[in-house]
N, CA, C and O of each residue as an XYZ file, in Angstrom:
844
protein
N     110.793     86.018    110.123
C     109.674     85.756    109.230
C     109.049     84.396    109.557
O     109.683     83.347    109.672
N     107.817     84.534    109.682
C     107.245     83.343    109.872
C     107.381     82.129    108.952
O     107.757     82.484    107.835
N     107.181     80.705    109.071
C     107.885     79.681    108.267
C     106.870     79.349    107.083
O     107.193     78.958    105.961
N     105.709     79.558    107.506
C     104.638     79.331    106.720
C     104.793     80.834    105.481
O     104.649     80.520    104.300
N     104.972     81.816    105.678
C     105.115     82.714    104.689
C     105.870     82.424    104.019
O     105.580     82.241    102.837
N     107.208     82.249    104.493
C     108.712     82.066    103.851
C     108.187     81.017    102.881
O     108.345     81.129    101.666
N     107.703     80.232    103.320
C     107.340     78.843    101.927
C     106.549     79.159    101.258
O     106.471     78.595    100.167
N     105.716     80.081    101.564
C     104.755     80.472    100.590
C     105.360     81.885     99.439
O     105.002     82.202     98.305
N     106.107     82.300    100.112
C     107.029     83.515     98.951
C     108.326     82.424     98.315
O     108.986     82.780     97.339
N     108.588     80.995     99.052
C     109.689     80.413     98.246
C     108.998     79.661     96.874
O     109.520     79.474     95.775
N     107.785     79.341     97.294
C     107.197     78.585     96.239
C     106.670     79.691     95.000
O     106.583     79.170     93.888
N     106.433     80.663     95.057
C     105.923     82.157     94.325
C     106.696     82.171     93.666
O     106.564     81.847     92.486
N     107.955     82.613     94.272
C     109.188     81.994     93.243
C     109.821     81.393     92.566
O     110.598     81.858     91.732
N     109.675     80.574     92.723
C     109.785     79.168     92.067
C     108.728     78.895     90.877
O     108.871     78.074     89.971
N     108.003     79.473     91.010
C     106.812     79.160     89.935
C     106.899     80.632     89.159
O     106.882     80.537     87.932
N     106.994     82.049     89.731
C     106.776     82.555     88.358
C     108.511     83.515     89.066
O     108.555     84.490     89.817
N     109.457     82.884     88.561
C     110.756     83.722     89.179
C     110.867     84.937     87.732
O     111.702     85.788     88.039
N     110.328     85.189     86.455
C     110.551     86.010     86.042
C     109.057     87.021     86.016
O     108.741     87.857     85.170
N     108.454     86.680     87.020
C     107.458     87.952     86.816
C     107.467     89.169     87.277
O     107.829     89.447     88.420
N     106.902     90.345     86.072
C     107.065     91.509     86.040
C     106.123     92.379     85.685
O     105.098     91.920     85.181
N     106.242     93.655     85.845
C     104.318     93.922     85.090
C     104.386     94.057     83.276
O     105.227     94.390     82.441
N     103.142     93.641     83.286
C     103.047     93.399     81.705
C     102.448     94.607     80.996
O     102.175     94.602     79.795
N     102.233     95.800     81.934
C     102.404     96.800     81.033
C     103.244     98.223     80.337
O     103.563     99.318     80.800
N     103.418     97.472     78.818
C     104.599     98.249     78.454
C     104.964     99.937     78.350
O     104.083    100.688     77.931
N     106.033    100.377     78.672
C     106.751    101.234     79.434
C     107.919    101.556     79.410
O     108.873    100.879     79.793
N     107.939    103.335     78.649
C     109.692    103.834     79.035
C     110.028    104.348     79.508
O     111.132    104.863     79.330
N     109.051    104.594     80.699
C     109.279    105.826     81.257
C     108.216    105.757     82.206
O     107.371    104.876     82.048
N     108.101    106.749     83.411
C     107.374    106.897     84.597
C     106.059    107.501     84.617
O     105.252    107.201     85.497
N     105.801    108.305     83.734
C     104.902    108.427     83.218
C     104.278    107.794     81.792
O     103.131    108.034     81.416
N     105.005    107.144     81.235
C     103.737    106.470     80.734
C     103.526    104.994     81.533
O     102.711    104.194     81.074
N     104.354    104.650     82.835
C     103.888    103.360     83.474
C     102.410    104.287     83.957
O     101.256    104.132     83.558
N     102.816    105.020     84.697
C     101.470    106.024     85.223
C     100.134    106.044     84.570
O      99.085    105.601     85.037
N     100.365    106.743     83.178
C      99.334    106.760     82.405
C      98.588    104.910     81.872
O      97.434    104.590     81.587
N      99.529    104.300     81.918
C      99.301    103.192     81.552
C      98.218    102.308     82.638
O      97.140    101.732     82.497
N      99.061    102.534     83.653
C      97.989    101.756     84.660
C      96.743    102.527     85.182
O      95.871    102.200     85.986
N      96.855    103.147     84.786
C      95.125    104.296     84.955
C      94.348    103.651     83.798
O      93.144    103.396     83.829
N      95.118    103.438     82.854
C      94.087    103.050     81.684
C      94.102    101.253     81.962
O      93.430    100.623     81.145
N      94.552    100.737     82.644
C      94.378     99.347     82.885
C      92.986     98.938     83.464
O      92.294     97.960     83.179
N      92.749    100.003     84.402
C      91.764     99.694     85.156
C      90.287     98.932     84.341
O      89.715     99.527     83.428
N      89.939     97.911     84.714
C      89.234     96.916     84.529
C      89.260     96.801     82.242
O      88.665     97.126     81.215
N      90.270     96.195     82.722
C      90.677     96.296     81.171
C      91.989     95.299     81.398
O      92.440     95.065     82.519
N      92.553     94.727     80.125
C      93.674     93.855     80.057
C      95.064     94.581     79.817
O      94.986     95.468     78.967
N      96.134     94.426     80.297
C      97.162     94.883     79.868
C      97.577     94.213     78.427
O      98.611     94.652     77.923
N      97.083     93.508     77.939
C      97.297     93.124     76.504
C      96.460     94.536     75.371
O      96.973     95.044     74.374
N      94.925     94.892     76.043
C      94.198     95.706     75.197
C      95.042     96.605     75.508
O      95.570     96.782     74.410
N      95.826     97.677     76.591
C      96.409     99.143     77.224
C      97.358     98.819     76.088
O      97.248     99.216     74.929
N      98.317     98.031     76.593
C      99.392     98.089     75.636
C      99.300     97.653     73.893
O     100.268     97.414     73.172
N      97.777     97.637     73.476
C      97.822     97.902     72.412
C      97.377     99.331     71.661
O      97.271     99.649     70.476
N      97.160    100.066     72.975
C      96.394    101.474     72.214
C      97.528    102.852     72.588
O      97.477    103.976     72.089
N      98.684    102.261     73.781
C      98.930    103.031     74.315
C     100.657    103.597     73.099
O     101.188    104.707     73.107
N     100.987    102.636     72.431
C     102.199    103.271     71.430
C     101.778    104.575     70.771
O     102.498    105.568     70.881
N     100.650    104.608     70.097
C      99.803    105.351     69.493
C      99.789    106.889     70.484
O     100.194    108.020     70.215
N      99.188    106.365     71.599
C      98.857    107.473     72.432
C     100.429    107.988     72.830
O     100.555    109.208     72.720
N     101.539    107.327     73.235
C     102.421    108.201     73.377
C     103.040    108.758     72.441
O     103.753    109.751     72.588
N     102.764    107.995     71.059
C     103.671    108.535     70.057
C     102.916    110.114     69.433
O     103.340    110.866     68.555
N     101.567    110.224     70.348
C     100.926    111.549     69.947
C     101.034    112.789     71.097
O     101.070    114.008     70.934
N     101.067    112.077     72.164
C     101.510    112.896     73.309
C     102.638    112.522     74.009
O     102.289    111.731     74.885
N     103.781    112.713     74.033
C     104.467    111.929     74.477
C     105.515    112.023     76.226
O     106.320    111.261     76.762
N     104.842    113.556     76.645
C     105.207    114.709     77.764
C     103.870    114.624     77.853
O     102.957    114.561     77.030
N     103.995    114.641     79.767
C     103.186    115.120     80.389
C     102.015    116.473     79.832
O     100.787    116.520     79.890
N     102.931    117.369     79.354
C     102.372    119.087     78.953
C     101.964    118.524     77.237
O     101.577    119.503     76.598
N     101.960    117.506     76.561
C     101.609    117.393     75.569
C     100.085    116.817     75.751
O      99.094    117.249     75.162
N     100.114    115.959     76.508
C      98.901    115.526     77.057
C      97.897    116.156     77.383
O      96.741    115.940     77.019
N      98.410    117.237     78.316
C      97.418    117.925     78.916
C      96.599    119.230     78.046
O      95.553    119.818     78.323
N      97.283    119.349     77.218
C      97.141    120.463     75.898
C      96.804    119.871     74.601
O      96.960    120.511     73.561
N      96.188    118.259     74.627
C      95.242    117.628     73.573
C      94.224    117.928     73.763
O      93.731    118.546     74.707
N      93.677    117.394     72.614
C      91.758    117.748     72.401
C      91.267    117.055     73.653
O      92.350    116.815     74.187
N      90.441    116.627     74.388
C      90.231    115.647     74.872
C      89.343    114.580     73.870
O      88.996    113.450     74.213
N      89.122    115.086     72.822
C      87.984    114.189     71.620
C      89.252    113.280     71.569
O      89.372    112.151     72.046
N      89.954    113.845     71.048
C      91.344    112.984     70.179
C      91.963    111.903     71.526
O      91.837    110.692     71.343
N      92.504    112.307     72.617
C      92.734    111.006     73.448
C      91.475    109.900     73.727
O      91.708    108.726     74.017
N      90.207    110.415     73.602
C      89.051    109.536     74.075
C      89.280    108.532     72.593
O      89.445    107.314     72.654
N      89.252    109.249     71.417
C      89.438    108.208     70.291
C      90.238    107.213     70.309
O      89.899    106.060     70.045
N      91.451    107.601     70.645
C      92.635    106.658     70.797
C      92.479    105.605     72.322
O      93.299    104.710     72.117
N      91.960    105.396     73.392
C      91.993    105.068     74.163
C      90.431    104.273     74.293
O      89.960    103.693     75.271
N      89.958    104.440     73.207
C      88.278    103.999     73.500
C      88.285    102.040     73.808
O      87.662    101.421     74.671
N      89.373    101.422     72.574
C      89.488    100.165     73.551
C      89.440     99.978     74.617
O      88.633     99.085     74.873
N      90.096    100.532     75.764
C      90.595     99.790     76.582
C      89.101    100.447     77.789
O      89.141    100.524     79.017
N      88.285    100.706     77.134
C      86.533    100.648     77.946
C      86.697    102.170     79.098
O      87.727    102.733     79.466
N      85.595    102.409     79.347
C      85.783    103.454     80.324
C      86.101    104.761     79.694
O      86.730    105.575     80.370
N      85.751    105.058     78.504
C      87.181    105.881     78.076
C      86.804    107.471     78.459
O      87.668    108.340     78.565
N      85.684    107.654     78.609
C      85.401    109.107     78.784
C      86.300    109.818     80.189
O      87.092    110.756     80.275
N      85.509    108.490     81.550
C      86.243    109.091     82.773
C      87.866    108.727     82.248
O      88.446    109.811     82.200
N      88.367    108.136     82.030
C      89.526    107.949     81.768
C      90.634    108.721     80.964
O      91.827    108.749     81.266
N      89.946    109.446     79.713
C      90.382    110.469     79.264
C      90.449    111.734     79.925
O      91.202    112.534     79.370
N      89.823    112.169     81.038
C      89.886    112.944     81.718
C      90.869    112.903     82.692
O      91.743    113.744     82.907
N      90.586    111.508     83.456
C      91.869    111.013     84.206
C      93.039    111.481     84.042
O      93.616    112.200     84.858
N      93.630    110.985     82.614
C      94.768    110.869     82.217
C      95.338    112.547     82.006
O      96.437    113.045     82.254
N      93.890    113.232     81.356
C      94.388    114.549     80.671
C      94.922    115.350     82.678
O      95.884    116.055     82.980
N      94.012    114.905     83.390
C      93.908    115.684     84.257
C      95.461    115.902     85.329
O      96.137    116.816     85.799
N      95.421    114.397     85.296
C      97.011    113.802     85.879
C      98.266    114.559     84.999
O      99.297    115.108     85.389
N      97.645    114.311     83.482
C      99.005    115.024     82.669
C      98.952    116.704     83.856
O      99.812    116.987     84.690
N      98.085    117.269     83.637
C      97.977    118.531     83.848
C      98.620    118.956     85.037
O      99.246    120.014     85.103
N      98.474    118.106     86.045
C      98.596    118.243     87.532
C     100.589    117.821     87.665
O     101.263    118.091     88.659
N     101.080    117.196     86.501
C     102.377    116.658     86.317
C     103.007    118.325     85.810
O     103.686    119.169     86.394
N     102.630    118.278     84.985
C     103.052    119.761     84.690
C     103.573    120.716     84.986
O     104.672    121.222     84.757
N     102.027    121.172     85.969
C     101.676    122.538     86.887
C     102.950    122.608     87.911
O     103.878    123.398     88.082
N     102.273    120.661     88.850
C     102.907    120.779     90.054
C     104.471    120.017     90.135
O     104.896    120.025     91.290
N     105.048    119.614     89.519
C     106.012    118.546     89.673
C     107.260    118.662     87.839
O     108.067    117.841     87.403
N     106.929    119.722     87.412
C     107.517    120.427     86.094
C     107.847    119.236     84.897
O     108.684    119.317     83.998
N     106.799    117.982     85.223
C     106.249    117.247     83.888
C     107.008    115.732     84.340
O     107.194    114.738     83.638
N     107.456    116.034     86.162
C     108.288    114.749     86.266
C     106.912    113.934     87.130
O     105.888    114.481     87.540
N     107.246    112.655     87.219
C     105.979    111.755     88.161
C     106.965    111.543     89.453
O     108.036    110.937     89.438
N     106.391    112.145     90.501
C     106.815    111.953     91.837
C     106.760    110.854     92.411
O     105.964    109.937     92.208
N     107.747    110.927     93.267
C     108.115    109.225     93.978
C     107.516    109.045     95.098
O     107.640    107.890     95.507
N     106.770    109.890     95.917
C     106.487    109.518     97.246
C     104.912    109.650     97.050
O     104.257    110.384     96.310
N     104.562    108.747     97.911
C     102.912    108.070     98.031
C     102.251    109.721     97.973
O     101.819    110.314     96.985
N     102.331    110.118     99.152
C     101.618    111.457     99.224
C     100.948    112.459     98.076
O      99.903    113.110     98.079
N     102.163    112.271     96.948
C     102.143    113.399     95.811
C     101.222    112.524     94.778
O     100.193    112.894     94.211
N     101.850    111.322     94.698
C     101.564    110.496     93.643
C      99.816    110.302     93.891
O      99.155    110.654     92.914
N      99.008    109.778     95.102
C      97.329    109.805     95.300
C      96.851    111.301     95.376
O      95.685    111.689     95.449
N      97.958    112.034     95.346
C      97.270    113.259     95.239
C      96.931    113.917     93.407
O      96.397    114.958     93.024
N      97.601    112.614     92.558
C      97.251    113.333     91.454
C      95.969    112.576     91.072
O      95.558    111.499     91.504
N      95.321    113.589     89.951
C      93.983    112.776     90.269
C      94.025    111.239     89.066
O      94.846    110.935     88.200
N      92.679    110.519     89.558
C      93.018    109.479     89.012
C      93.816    108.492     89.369
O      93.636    107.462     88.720
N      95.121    108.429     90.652
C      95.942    108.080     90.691
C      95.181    107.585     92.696
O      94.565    108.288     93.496
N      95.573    106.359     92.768
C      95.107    105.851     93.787
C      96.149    105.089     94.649
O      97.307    105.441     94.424
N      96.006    104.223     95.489
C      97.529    103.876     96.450
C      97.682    102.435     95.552
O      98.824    101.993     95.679
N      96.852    101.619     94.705
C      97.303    100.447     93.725
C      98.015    101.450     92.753
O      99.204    101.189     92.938
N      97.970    102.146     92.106
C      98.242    103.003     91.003
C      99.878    103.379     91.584
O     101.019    103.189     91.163
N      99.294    103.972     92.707
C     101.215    104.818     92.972
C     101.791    103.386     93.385
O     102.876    103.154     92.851
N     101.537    102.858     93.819
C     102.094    101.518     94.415
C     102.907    100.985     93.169
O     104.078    100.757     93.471
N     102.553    100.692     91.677
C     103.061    100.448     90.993
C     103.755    101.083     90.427
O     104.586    100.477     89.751
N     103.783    102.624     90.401
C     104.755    103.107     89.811
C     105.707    103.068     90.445
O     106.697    102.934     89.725
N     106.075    103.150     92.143
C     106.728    102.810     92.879
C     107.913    101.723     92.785
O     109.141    101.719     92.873
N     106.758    100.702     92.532
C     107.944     99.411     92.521
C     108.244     99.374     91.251
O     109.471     99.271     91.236
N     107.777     99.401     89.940
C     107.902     99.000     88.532
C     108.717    100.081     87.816
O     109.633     99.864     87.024
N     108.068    101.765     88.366
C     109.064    102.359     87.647
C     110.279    102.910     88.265
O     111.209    103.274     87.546
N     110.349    103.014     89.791
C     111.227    103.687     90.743
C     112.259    102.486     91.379
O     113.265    102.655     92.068
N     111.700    101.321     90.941
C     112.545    100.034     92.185
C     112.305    100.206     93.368
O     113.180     99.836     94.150
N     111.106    100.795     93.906
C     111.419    100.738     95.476
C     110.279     99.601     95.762
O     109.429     99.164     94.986
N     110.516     99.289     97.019
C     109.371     98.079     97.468
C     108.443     98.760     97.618
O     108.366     99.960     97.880
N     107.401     97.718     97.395
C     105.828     98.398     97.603
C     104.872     96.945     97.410
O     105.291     95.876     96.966
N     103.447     97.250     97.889
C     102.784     96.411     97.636
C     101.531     96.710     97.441
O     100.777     97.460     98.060
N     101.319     95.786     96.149
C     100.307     96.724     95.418
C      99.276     95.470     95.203
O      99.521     94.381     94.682
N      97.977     95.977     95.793
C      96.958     95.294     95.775
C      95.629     95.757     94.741
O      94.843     96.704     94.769
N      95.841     94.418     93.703
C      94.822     94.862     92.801
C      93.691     93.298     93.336
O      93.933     92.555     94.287
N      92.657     93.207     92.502
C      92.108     92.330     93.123
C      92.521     90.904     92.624
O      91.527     90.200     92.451
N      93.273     90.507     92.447
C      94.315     89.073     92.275
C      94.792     89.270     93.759
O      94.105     88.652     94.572
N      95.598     89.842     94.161
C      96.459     89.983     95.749
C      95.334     90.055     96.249
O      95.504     89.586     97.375
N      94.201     90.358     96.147
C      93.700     90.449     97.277
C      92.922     89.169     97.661
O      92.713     88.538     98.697
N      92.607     89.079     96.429
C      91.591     87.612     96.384
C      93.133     86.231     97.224
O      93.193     85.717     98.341
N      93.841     86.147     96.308
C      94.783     85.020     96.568
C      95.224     85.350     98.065
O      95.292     84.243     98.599
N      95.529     86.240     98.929
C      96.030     86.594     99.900
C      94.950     86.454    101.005
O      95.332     85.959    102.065
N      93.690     86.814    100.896
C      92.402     86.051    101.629
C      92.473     84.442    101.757
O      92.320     83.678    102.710
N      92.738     84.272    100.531
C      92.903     82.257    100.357
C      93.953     81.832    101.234
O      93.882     80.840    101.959
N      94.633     82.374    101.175
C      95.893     82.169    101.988
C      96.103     82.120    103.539
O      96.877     81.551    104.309
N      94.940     83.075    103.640
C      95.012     83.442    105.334
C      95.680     84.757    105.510
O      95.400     85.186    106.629
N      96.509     85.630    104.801
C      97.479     86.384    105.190
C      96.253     87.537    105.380
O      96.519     88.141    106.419
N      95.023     88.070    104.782
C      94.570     88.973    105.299
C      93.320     88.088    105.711
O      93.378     86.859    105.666
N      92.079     88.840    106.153
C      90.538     88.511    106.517
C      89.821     89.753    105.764
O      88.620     89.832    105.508
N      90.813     90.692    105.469
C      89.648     92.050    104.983
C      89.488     91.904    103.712
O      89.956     90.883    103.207
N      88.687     93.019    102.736
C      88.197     93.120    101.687
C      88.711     94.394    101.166
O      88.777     94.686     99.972
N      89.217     95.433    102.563
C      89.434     96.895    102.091
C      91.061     96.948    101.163
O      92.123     96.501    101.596
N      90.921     97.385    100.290
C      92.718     97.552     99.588
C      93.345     97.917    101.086
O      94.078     97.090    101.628
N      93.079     98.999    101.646
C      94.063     99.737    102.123
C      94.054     98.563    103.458
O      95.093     97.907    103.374
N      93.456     98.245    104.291
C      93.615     97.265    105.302
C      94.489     96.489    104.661
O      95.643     96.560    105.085
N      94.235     95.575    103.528
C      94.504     94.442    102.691
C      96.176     94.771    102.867
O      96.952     94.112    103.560
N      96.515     95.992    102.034
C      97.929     96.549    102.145
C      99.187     96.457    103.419
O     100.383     96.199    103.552
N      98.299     96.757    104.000
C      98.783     96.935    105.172
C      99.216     95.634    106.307
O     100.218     95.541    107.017
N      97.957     94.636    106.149
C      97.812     93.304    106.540
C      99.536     92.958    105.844
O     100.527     93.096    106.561
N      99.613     92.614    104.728
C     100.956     92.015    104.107
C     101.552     92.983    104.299
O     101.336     92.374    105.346
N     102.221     94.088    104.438
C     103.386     94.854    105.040
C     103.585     94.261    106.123
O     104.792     94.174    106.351
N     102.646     93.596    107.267
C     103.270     93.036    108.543
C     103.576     91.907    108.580
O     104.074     91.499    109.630
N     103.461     91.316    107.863
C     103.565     89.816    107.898
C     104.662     89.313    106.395
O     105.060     88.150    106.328
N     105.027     90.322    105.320
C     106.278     90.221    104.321
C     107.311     90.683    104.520
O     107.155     91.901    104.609
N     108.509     90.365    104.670
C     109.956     90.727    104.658
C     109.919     92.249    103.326
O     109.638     92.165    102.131
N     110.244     93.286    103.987
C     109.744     94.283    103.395
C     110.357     94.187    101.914
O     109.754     94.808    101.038
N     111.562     93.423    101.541
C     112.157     93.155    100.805
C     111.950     92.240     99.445
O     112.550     92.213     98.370
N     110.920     91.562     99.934
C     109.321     90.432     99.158
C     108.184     91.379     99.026
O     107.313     90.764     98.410
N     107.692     92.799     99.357
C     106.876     93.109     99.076
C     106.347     93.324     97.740
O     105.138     93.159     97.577
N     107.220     93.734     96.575
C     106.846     94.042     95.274
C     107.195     92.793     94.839
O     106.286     92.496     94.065
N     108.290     91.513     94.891
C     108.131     90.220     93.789
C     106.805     89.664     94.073
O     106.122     89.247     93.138
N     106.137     89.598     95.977
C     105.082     88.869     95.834
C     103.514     89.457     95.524
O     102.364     89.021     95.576
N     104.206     90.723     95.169
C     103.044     91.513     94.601
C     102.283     91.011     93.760
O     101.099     90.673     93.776
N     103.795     90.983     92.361
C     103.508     90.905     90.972
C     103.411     89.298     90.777
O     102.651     88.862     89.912
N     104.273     88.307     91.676
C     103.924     87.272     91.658
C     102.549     86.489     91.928
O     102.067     85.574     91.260
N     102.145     86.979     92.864
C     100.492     87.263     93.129
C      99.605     87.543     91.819
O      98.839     86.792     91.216
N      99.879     88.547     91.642
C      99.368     88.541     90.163
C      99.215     87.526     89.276
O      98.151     86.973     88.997
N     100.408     87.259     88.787
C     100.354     86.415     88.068
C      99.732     85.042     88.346
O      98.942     84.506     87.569
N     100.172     84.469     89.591
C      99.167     83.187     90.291
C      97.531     83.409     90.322
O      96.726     82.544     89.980
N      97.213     84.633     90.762
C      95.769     85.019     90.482
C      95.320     84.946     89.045
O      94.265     84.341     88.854
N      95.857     85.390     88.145
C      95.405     85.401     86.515
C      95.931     83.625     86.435
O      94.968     82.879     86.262
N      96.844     83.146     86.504
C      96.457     81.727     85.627
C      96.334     80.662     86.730
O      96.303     79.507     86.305
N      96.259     80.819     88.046
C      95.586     79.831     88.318
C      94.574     79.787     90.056
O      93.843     78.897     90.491
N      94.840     80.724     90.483
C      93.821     81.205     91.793
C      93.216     82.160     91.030
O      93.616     83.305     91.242
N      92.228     82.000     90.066
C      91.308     82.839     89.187
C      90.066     82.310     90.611
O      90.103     81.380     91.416
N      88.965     83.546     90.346
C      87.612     83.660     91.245
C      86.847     82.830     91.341
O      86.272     82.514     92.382
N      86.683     82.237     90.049
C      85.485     81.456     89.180
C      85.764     80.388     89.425
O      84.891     79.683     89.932
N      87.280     79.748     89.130
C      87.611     78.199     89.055
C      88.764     77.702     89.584
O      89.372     76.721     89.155
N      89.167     78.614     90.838
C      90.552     78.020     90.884
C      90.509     76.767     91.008
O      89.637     76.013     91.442
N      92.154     76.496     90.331
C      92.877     75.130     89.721
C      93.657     74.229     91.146
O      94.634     73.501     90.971
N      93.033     74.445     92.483
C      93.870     74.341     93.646
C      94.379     73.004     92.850
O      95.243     73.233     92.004
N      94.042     71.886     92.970
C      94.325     70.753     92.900
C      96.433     70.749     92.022
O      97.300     69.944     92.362
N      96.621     71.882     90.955
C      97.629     71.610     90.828
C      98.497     73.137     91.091
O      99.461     73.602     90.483
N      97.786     73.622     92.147
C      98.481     74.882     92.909
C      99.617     74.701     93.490
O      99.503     73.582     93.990
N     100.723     75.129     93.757
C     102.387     75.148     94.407
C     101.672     75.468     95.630
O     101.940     74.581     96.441
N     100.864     76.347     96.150
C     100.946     76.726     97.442
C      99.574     76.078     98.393
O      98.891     76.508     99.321
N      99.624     74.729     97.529
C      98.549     74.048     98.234
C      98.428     73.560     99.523
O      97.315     73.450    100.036
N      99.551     73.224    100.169
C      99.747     72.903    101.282
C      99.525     73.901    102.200
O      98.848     73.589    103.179
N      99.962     75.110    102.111
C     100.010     75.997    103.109
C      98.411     76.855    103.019
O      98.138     77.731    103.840
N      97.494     76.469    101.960
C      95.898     77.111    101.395
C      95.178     76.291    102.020
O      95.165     75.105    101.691
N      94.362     76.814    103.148
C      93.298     76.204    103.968
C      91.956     76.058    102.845
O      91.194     75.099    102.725
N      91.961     77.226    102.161
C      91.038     77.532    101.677
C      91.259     76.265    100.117
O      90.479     75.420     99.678
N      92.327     76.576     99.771
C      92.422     75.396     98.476
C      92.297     73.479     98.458
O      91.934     72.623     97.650
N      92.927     73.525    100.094
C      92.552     72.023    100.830
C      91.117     71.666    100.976
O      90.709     70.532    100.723
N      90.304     72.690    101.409
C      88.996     72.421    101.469
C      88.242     72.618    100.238
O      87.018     72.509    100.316
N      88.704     72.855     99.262
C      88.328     73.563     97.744
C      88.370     71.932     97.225
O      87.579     71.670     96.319
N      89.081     71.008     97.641
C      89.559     69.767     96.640
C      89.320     68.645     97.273
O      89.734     67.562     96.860
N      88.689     68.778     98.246
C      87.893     67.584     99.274
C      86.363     67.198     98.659
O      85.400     67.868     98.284
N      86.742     65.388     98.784
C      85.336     64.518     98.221
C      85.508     64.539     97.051
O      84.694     64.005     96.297
């Protein structure tokens, strides 16, 4: 592993060593359902609408055999809710039919349900299955440009860029650690380089704090 990474996943650590995803979850399908409904929305708003929603559907086949009026009601916080209610009903449906109400573990099955994309399976992957993965929402992607580790913009390049260059074994802590450094302090608008951990090794944050 290169020396410059290694310090940059030792310092990740060091700064957020208990991070995890923040949306709440007992199960594999509702991490599933959950992060479909994240999308451009807060995991503080999901996980306030989503007790409700499982405590009304709480199986895949319960889901898919609601009104769709009644999930759009319950889910209308978290924005988007029309495509999203469909999403969710549609994914329940496809859990059902094809996979007898369980959420499948391998990439293939999982982007094949609808709604469900390679950030989406990526997390159910690492968060609800334990396996490594790396999941690029736009925090990883943004902070990981700053960094140098990618040059692209595409998720799936983006993905792929850090699979070659992370100890496959760092792929999901510096996922979610990423995350978290992106939300409180490599934010778009204002990053805070000046009291960043990974300032030294950020071309982009050195030149951010010059003059």
């Amino acid at each position: 592993m290169d020396k410059r990474v290694k310090n940059i996943l030792d310092a990740l650590e060091t700064a957020y060593p208990e991070a995890r995803t923040q949306l709440s979850h007992e199960n594999p399908f509702q991490l599933l359902v959950a992060t479909i409904l994240s999308a451009r929305c807060t995991d503080k708003q999901v996980n306030e609408v989503t007790p409700r929603l499982f405590s009304a559907y709480p199986a895949p086949k319960d889901l898919a055999e609601a009104d769709i009026k009644d999930i759009e009601e319950i889910i209308r916080p978290t924005g988007f809710f029309h495509n999203k209610a469909k999403n969710i009903q549609a994914c329940a449906k496809a859990l059902a039919k094809r996979h007898g109400g369980k959420v499948p573990r391998d990439m293939e099955s999982l982007t094949a349900l609808p709604g469900v994309g390679r950030k989406t399976a990526n997390v159910v992957k690492s968060a609800a299955f334990g396996e490594q993965a790396v999941v690029v929402d736009t925090h990883v992607a943004r902070v990981s440009r700053r960094l140098g580790l990618t040059s692209s913009r595409d998720p799936v390049k983006i993905e792929q860029d850090l699979m070659a260059v992370l100890p496959q074994n760092r792929w999901s802590a510096f996922s979610i650690q990423t995350i978290f450094h992106g939300r409180n302090l490599c934010t778009a608008k204002k990053p805070q380089c000046s009291g960043c951990p990974l300032l030294q090794w950020c071309d982009y944050g050195r030149q951010h704090t010059r003059g």
